[in-house]
PyMOL Python script that loads the backbone (N, CA, C, O; Angstrom):
from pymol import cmd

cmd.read_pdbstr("""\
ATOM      1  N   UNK A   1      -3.308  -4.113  -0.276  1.00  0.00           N
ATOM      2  CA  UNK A   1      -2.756  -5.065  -1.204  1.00  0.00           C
ATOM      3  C   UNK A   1      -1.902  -4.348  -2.248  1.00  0.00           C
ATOM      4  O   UNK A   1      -1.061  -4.966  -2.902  1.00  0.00           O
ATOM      5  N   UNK A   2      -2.146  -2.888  -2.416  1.00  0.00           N
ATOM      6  CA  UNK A   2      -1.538  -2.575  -3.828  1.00  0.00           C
ATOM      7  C   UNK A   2      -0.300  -2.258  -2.923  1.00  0.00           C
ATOM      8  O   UNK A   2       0.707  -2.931  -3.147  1.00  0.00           O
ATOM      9  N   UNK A   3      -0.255  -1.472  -2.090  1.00  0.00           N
ATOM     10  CA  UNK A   3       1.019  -1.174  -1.247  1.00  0.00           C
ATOM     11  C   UNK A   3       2.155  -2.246  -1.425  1.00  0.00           C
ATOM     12  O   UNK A   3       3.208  -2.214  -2.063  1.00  0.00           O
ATOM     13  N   UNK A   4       1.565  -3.211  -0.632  1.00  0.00           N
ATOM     14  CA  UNK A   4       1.973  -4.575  -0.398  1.00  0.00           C
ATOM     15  C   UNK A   4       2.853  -4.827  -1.358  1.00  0.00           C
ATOM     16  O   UNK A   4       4.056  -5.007  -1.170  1.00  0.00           O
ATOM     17  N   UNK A   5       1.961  -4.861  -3.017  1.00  0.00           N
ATOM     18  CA  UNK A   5       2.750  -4.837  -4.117  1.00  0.00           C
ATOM     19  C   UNK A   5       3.714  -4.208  -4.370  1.00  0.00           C
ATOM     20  O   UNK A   5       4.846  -4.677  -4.490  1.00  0.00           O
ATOM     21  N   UNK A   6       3.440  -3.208  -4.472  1.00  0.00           N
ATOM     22  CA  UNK A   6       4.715  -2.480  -5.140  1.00  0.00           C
ATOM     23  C   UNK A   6       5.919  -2.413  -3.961  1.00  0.00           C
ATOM     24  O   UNK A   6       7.129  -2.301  -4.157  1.00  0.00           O
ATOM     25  N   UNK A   7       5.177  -2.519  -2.624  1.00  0.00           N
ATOM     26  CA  UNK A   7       6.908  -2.674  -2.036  1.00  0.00           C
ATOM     27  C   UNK A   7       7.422  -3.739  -2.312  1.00  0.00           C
ATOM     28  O   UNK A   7       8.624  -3.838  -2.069  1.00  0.00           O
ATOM     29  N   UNK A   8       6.754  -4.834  -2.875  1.00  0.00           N
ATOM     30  CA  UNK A   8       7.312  -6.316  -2.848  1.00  0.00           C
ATOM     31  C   UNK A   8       8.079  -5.960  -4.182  1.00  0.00           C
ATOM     32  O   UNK A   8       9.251  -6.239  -3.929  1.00  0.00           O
ATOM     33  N   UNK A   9       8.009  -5.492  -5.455  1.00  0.00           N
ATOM     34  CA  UNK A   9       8.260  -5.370  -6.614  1.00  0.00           C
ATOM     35  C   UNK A   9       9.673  -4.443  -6.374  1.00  0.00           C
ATOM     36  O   UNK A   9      10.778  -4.814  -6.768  1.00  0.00           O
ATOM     37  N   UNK A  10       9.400  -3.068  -5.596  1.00  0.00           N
ATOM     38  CA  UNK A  10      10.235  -2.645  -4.944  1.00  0.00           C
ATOM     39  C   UNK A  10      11.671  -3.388  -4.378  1.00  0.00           C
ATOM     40  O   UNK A  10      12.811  -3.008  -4.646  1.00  0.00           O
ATOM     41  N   UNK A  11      11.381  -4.279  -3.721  1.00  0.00           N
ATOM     42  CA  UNK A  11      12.823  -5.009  -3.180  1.00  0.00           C
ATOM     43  C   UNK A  11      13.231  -5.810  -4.438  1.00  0.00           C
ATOM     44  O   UNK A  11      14.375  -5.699  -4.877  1.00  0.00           O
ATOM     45  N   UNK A  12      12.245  -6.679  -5.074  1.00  0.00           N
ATOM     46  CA  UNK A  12      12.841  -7.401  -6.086  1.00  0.00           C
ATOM     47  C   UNK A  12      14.003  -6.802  -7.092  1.00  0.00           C
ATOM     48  O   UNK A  12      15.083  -7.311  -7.391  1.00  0.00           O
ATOM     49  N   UNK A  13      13.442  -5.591  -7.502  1.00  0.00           N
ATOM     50  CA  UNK A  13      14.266  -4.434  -8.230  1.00  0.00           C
ATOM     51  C   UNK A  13      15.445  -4.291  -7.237  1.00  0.00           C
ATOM     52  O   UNK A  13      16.499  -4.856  -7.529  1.00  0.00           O
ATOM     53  N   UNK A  14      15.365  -3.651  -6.198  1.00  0.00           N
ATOM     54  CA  UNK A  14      16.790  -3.133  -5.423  1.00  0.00           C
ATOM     55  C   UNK A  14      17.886  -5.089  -5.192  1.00  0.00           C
ATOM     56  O   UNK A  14      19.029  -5.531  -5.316  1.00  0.00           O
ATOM     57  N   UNK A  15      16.991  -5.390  -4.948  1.00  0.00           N
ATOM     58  CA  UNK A  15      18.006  -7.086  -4.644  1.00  0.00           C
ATOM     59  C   UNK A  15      18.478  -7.440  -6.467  1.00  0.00           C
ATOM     60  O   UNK A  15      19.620  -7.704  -6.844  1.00  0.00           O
ATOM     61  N   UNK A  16      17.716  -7.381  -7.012  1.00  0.00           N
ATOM     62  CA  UNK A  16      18.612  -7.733  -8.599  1.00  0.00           C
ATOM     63  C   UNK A  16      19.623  -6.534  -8.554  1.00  0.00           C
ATOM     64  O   UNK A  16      20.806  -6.862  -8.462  1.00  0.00           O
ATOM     65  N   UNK A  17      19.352  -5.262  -8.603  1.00  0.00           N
ATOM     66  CA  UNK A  17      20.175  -4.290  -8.721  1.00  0.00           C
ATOM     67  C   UNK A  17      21.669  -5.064  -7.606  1.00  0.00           C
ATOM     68  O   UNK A  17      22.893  -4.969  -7.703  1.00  0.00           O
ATOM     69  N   UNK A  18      21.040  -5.564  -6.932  1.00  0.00           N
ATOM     70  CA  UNK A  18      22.089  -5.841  -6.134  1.00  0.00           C
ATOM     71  C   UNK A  18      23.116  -7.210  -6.607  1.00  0.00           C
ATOM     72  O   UNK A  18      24.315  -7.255  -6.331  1.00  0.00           O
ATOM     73  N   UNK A  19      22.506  -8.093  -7.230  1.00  0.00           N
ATOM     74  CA  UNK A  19      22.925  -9.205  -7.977  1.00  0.00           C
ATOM     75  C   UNK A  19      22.597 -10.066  -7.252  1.00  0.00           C
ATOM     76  O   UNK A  19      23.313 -11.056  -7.099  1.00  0.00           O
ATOM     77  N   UNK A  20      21.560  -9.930  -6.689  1.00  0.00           N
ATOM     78  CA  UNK A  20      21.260 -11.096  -5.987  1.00  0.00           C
ATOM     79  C   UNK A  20      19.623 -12.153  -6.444  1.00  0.00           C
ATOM     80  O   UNK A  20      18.760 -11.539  -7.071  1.00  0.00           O
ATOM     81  N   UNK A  21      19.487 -12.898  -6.266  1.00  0.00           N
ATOM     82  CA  UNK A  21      18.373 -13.969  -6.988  1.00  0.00           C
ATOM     83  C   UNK A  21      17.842 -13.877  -6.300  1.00  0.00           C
ATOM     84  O   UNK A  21      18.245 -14.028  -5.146  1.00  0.00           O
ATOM     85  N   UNK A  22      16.036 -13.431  -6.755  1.00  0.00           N
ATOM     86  CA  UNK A  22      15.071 -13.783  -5.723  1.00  0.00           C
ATOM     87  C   UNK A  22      13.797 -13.992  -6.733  1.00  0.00           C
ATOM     88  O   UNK A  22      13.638 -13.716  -7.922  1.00  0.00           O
ATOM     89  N   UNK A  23      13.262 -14.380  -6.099  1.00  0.00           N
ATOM     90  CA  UNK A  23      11.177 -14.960  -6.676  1.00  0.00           C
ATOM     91  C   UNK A  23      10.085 -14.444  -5.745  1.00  0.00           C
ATOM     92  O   UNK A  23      10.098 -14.396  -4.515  1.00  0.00           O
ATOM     93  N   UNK A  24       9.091 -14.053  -6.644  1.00  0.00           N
ATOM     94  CA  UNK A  24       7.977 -13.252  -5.656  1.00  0.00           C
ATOM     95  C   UNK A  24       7.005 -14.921  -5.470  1.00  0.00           C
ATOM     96  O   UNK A  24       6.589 -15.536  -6.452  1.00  0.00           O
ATOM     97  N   UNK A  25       6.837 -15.328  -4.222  1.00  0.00           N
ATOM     98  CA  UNK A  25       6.349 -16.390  -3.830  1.00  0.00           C
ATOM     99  C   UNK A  25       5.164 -15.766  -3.542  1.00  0.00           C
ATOM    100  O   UNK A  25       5.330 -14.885  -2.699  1.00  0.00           O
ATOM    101  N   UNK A  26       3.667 -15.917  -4.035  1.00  0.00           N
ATOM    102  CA  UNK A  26       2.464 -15.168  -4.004  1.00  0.00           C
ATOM    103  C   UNK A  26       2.025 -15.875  -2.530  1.00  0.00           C
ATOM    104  O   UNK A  26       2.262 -17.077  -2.416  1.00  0.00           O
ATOM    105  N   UNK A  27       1.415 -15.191  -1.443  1.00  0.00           N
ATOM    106  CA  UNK A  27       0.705 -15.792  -0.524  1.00  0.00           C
ATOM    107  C   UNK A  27      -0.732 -15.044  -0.249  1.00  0.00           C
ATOM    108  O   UNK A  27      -1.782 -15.663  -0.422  1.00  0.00           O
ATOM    109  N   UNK A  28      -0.726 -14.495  -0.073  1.00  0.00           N
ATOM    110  CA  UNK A  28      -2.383 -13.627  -0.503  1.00  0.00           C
ATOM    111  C   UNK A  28      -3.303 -13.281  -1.431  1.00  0.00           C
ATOM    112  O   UNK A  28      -2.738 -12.727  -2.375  1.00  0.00           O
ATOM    113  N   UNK A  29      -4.159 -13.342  -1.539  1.00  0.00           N
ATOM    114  CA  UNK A  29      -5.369 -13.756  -0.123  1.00  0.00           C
ATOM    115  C   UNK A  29      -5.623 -15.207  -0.013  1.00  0.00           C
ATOM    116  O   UNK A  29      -6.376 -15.506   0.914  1.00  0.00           O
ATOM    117  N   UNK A  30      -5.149 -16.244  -0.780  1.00  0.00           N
ATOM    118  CA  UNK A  30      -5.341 -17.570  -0.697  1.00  0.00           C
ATOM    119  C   UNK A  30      -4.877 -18.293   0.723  1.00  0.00           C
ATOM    120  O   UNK A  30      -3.683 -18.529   0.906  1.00  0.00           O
ATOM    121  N   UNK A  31      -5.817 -18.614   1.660  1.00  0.00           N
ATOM    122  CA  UNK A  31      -6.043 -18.592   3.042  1.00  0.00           C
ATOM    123  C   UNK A  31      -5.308 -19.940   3.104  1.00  0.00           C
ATOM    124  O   UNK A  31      -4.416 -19.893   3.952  1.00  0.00           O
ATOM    125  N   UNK A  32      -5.395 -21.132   2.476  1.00  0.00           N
ATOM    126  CA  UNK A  32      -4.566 -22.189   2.804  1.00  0.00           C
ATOM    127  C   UNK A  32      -3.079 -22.070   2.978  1.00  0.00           C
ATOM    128  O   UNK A  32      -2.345 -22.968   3.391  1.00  0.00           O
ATOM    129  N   UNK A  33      -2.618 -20.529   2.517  1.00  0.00           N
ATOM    130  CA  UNK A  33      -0.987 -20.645   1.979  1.00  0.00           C
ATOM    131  C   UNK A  33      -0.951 -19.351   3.421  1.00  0.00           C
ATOM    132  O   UNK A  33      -0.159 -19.356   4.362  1.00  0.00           O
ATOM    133  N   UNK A  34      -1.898 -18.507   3.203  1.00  0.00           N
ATOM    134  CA  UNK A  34      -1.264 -17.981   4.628  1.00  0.00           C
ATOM    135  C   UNK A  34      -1.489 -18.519   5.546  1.00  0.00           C
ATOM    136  O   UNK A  34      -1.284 -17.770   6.501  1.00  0.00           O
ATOM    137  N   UNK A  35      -2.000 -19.978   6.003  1.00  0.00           N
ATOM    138  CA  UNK A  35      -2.163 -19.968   7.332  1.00  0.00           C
ATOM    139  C   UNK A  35      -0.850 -20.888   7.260  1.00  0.00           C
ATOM    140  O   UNK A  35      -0.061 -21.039   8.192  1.00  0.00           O
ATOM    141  N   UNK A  36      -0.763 -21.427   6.093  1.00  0.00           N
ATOM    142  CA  UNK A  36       0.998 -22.218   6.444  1.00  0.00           C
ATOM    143  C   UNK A  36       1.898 -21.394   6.279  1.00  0.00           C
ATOM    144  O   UNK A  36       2.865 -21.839   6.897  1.00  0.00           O
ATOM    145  N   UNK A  37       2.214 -20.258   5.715  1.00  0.00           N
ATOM    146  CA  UNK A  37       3.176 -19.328   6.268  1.00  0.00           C
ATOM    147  C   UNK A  37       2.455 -18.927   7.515  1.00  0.00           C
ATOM    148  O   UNK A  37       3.181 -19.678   8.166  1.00  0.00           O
ATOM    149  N   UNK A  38       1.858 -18.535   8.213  1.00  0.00           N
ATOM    150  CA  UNK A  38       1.649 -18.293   9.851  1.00  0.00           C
ATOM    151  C   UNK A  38       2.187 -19.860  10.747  1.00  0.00           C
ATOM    152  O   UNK A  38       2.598 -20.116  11.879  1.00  0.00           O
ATOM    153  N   UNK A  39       1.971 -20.441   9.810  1.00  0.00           N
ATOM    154  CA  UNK A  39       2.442 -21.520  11.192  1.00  0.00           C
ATOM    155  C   UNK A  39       3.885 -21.994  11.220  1.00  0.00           C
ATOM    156  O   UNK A  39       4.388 -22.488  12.229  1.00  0.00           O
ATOM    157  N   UNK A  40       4.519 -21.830  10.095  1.00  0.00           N
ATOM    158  CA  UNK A  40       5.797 -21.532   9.354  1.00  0.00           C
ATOM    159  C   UNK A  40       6.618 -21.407  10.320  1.00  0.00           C
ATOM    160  O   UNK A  40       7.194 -22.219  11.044  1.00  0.00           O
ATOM    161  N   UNK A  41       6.604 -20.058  10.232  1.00  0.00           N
ATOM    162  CA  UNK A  41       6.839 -18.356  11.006  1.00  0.00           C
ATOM    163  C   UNK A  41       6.481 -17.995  12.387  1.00  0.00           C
ATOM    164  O   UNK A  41       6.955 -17.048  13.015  1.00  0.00           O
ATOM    165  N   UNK A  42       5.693 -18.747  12.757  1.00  0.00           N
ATOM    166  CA  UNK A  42       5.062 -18.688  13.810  1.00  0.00           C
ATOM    167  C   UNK A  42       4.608 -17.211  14.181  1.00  0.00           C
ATOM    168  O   UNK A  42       4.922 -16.608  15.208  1.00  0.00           O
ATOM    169  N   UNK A  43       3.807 -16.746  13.145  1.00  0.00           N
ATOM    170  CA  UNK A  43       3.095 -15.188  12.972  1.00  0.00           C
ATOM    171  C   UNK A  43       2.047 -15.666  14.083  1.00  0.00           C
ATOM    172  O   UNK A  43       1.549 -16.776  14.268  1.00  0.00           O
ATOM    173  N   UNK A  44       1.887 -14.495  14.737  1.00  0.00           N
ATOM    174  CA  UNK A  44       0.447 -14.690  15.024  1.00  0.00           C
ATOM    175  C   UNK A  44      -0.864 -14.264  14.389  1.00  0.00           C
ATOM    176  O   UNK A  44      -0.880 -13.484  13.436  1.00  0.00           O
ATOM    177  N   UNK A  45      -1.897 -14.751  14.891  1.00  0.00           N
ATOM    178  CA  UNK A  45      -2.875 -14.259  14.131  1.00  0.00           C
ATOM    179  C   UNK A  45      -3.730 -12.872  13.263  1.00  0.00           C
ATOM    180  O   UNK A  45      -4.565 -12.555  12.416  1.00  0.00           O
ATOM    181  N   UNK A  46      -2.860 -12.475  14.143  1.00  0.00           N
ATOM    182  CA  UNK A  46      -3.199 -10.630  13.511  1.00  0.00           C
ATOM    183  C   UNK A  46      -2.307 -10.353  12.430  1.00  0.00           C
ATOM    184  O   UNK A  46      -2.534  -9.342  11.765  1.00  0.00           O
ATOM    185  N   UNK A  47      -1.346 -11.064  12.144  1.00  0.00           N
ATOM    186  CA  UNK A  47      -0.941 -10.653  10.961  1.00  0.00           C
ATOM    187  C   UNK A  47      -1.201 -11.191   9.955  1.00  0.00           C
ATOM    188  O   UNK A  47      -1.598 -12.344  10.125  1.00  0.00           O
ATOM    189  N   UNK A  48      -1.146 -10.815   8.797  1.00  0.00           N
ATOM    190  CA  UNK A  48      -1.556 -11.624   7.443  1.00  0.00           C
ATOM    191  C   UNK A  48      -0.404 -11.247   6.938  1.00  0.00           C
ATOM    192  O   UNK A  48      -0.035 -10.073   6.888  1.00  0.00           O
ATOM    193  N   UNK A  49       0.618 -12.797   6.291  1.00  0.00           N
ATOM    194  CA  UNK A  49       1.422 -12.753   5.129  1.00  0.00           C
ATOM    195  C   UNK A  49       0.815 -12.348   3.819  1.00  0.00           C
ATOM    196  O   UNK A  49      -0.234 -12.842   3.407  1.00  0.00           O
ATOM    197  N   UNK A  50       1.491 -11.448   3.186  1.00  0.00           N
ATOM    198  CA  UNK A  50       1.653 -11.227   1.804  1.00  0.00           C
ATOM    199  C   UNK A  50       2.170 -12.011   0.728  1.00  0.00           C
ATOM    200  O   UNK A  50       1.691 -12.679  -0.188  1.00  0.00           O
ATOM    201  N   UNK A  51       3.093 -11.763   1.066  1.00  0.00           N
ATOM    202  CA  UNK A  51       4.742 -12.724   0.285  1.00  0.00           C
ATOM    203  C   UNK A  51       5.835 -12.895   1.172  1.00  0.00           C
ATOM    204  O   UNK A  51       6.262 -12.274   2.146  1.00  0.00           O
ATOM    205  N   UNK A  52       6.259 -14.209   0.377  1.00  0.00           N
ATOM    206  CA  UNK A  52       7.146 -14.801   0.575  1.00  0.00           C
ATOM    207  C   UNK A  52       8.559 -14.688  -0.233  1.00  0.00           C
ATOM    208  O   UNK A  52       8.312 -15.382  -1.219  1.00  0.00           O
ATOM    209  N   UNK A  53       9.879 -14.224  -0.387  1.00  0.00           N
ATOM    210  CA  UNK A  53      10.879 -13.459  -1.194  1.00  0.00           C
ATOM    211  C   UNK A  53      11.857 -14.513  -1.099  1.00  0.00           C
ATOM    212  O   UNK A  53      12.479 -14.242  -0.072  1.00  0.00           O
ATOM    213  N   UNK A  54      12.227 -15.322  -1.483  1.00  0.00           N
ATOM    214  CA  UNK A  54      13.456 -16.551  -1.163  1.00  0.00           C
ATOM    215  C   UNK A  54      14.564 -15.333  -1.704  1.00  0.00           C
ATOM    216  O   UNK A  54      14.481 -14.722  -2.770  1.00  0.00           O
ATOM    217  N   UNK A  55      15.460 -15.196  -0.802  1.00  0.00           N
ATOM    218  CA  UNK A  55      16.734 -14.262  -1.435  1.00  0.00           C
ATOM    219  C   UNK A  55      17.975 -15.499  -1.566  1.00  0.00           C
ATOM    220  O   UNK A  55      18.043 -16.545  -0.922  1.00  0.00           O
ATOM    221  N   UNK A  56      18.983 -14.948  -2.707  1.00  0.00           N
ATOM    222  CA  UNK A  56      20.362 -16.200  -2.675  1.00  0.00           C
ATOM    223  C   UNK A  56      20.835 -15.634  -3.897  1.00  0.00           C
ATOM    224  O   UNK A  56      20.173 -15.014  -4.730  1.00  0.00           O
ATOM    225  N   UNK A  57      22.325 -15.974  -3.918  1.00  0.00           N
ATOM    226  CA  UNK A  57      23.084 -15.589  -5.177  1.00  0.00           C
ATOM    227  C   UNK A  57      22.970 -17.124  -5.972  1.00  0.00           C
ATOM    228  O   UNK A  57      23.174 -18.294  -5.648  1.00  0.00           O
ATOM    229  N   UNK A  58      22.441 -16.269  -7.422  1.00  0.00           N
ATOM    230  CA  UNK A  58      22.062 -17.413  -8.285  1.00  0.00           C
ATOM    231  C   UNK A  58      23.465 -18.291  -8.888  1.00  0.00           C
ATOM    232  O   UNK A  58      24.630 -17.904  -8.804  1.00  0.00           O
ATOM    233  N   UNK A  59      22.969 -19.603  -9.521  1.00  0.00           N
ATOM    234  CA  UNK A  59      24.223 -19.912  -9.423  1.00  0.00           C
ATOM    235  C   UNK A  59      24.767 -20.305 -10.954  1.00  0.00           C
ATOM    236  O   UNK A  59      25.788 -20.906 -11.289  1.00  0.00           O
ATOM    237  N   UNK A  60      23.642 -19.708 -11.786  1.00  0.00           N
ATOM    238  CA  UNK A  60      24.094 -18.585 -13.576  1.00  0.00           C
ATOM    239  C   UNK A  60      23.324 -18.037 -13.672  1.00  0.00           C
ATOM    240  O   UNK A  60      22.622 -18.164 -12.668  1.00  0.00           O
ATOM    241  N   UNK A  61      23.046 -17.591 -14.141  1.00  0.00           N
ATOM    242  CA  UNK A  61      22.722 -16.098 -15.074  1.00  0.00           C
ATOM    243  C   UNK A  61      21.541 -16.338 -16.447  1.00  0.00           C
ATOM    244  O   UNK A  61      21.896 -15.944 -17.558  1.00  0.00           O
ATOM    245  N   UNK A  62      20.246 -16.952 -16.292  1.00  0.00           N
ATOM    246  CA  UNK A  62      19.360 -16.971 -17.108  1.00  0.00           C
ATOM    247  C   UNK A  62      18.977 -15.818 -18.169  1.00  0.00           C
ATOM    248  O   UNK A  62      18.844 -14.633 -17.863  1.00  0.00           O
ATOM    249  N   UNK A  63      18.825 -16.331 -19.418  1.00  0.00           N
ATOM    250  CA  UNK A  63      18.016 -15.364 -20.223  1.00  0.00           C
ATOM    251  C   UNK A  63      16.623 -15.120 -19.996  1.00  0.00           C
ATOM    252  O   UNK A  63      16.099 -16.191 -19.688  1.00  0.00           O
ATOM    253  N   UNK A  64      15.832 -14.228 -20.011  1.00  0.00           N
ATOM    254  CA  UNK A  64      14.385 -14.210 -19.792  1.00  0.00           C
ATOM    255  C   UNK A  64      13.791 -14.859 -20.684  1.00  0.00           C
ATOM    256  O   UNK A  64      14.257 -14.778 -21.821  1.00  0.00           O
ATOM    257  N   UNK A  65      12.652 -15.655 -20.466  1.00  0.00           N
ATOM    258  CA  UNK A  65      11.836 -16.474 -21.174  1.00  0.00           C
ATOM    259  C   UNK A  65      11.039 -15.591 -22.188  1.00  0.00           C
ATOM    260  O   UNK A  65      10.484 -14.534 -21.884  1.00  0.00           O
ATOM    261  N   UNK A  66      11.055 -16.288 -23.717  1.00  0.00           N
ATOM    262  CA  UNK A  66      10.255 -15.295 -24.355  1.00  0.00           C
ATOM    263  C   UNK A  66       8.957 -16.147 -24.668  1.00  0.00           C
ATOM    264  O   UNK A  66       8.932 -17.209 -25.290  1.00  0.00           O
ATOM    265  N   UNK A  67       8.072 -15.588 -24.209  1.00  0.00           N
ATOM    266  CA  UNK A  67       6.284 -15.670 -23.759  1.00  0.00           C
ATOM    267  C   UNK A  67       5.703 -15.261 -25.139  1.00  0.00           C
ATOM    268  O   UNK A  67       4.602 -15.670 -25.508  1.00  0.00           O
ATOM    269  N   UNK A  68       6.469 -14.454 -25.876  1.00  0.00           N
ATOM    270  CA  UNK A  68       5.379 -13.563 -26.853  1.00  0.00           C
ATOM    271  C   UNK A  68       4.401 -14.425 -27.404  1.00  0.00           C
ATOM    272  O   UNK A  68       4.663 -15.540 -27.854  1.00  0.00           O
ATOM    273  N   UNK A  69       3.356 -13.952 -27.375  1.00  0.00           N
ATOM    274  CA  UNK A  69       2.528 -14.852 -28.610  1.00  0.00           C
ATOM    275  C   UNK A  69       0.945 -14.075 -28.933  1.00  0.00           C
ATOM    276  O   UNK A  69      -0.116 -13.849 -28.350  1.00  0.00           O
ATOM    277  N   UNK A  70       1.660 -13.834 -30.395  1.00  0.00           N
ATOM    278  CA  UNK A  70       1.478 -12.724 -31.194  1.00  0.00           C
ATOM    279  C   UNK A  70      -0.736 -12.786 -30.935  1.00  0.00           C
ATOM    280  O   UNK A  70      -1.628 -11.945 -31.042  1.00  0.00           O
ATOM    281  N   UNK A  71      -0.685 -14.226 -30.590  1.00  0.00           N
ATOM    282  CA  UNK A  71      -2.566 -14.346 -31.143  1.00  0.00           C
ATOM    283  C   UNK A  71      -3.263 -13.831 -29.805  1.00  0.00           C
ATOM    284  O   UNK A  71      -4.486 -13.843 -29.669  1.00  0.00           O
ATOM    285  N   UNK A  72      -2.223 -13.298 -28.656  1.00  0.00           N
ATOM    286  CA  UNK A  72      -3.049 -12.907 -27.043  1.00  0.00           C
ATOM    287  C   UNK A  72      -2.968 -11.275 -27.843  1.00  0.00           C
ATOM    288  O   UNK A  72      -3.440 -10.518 -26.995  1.00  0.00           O
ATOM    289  N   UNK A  73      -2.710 -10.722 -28.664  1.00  0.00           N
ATOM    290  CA  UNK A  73      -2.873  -9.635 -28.720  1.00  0.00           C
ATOM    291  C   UNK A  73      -3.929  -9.184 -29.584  1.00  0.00           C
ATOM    292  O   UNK A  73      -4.308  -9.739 -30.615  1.00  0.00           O
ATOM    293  N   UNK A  74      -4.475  -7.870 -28.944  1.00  0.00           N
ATOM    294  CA  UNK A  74      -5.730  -8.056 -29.715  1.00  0.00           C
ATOM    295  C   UNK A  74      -6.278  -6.040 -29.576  1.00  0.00           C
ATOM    296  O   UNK A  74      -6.471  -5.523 -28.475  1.00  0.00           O
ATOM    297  N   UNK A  75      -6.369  -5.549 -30.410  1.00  0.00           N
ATOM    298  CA  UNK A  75      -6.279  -4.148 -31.047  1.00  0.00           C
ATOM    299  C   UNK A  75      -7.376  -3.935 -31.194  1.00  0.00           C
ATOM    300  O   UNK A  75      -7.831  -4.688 -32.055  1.00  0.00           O
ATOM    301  N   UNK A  76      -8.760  -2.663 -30.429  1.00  0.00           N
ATOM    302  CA  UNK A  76     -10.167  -2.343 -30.590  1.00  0.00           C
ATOM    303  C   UNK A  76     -10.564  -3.578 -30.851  1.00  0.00           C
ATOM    304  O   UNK A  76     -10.430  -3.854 -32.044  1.00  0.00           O
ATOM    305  N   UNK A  77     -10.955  -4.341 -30.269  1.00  0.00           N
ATOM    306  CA  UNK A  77     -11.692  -5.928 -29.970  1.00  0.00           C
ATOM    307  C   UNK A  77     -11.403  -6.775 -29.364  1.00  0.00           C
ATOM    308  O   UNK A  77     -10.341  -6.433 -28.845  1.00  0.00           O
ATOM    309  N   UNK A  78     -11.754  -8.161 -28.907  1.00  0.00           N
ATOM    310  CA  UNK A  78     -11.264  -8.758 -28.100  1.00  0.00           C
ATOM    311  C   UNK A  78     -10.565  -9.857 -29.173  1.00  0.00           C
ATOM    312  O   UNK A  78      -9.873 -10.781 -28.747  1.00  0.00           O
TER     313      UNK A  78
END
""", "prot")
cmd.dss("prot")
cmd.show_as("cartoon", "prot")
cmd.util.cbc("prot")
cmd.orient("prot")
Protein backbone atom coordinates (compact mmCIF):
# COMPACT_ATOMS: atom_id res chain seq x y z
CA UNK A 1 0.00 0.00 0.00
CA UNK A 2 2.73 2.53 0.82
CA UNK A 3 4.42 1.75 -2.60
CA UNK A 4 1.18 2.01 -4.22
CA UNK A 5 1.17 5.50 -2.69
CA UNK A 6 3.83 7.18 -3.43
CA UNK A 7 3.87 5.95 -7.03
CA UNK A 8 0.37 7.27 -7.26
CA UNK A 9 1.57 10.75 -5.71
CA UNK A 10 4.51 10.22 -7.99
CA UNK A 11 2.51 10.55 -11.35
CA UNK A 12 0.25 13.20 -9.92
CA UNK A 13 3.47 15.40 -9.49
CA UNK A 14 5.05 14.43 -13.03
CA UNK A 15 1.31 14.96 -14.88
CA UNK A 16 0.89 18.59 -13.12
CA UNK A 17 4.54 19.18 -13.94
CA UNK A 18 3.21 18.37 -17.16
CA UNK A 19 0.08 20.74 -17.10
CA UNK A 20 -2.11 18.39 -17.13
CA UNK A 21 -5.36 17.88 -14.52
CA UNK A 22 -5.72 14.93 -12.59
CA UNK A 23 -7.45 13.60 -9.03
CA UNK A 24 -6.29 10.73 -6.88
CA UNK A 25 -9.70 8.69 -6.97
CA UNK A 26 -9.08 6.45 -3.61
CA UNK A 27 -10.09 2.69 -4.31
CA UNK A 28 -8.42 0.65 -1.61
CA UNK A 29 -9.02 -1.36 0.55
CA UNK A 30 -12.76 -0.43 0.47
CA UNK A 31 -14.01 -3.75 -1.27
CA UNK A 32 -17.32 -2.28 -2.69
CA UNK A 33 -15.22 0.26 -4.92
CA UNK A 34 -12.72 -2.35 -5.97
CA UNK A 35 -14.91 -4.83 -7.04
CA UNK A 36 -16.62 -2.03 -9.30
CA UNK A 37 -13.43 -0.97 -10.64
CA UNK A 38 -12.76 -4.87 -11.41
CA UNK A 39 -15.87 -5.12 -13.17
CA UNK A 40 -15.31 -1.70 -14.79
CA UNK A 41 -12.06 -2.81 -16.26
CA UNK A 42 -12.76 -6.07 -16.51
CA UNK A 43 -9.58 -6.93 -14.07
CA UNK A 44 -9.56 -10.17 -13.09
CA UNK A 45 -9.61 -11.41 -9.85
CA UNK A 46 -6.06 -11.52 -8.85
CA UNK A 47 -5.65 -8.15 -9.17
CA UNK A 48 -6.58 -5.54 -6.72
CA UNK A 49 -7.16 -1.82 -7.87
CA UNK A 50 -5.51 0.82 -5.95
CA UNK A 51 -6.46 4.00 -7.70
CA UNK A 52 -8.16 5.39 -10.02
CA UNK A 53 -6.20 8.82 -11.84
CA UNK A 54 -8.86 10.63 -14.26
CA UNK A 55 -6.08 12.47 -16.49
CA UNK A 56 -7.40 15.79 -18.88
CA UNK A 57 -6.29 19.31 -19.54
CA UNK A 58 -8.15 21.45 -17.09
CA UNK A 59 -10.25 23.91 -18.42
CA UNK A 60 -8.81 27.04 -15.74
CA UNK A 61 -6.52 27.17 -13.50
CA UNK A 62 -7.83 26.99 -9.70
CA UNK A 63 -6.34 28.55 -6.63
CA UNK A 64 -5.78 25.98 -3.84
CA UNK A 65 -8.36 25.90 -1.22
CA UNK A 66 -7.33 27.42 2.04
CA UNK A 67 -8.33 24.70 4.84
CA UNK A 68 -6.28 26.44 7.60
CA UNK A 69 -7.93 26.37 10.79
CA UNK A 70 -5.91 27.61 13.37
CA UNK A 71 -8.13 25.44 16.42
CA UNK A 72 -6.92 21.67 14.55
CA UNK A 73 -3.61 22.75 15.74
CA UNK A 74 -2.45 21.72 18.78
CA UNK A 75 1.37 22.03 20.41
CA UNK A 76 2.54 19.21 23.46
CA UNK A 77 -1.26 18.25 23.94
CA UNK A 78 -4.05 17.32 22.21
Amino acid sequence: MQDCSAATENLLIEAAHLGLGVVWLGVYPLEERIDYVRRMLEMPSYVVPFAVIPVGYPAQQLLPADRYNKDKIHQDKW
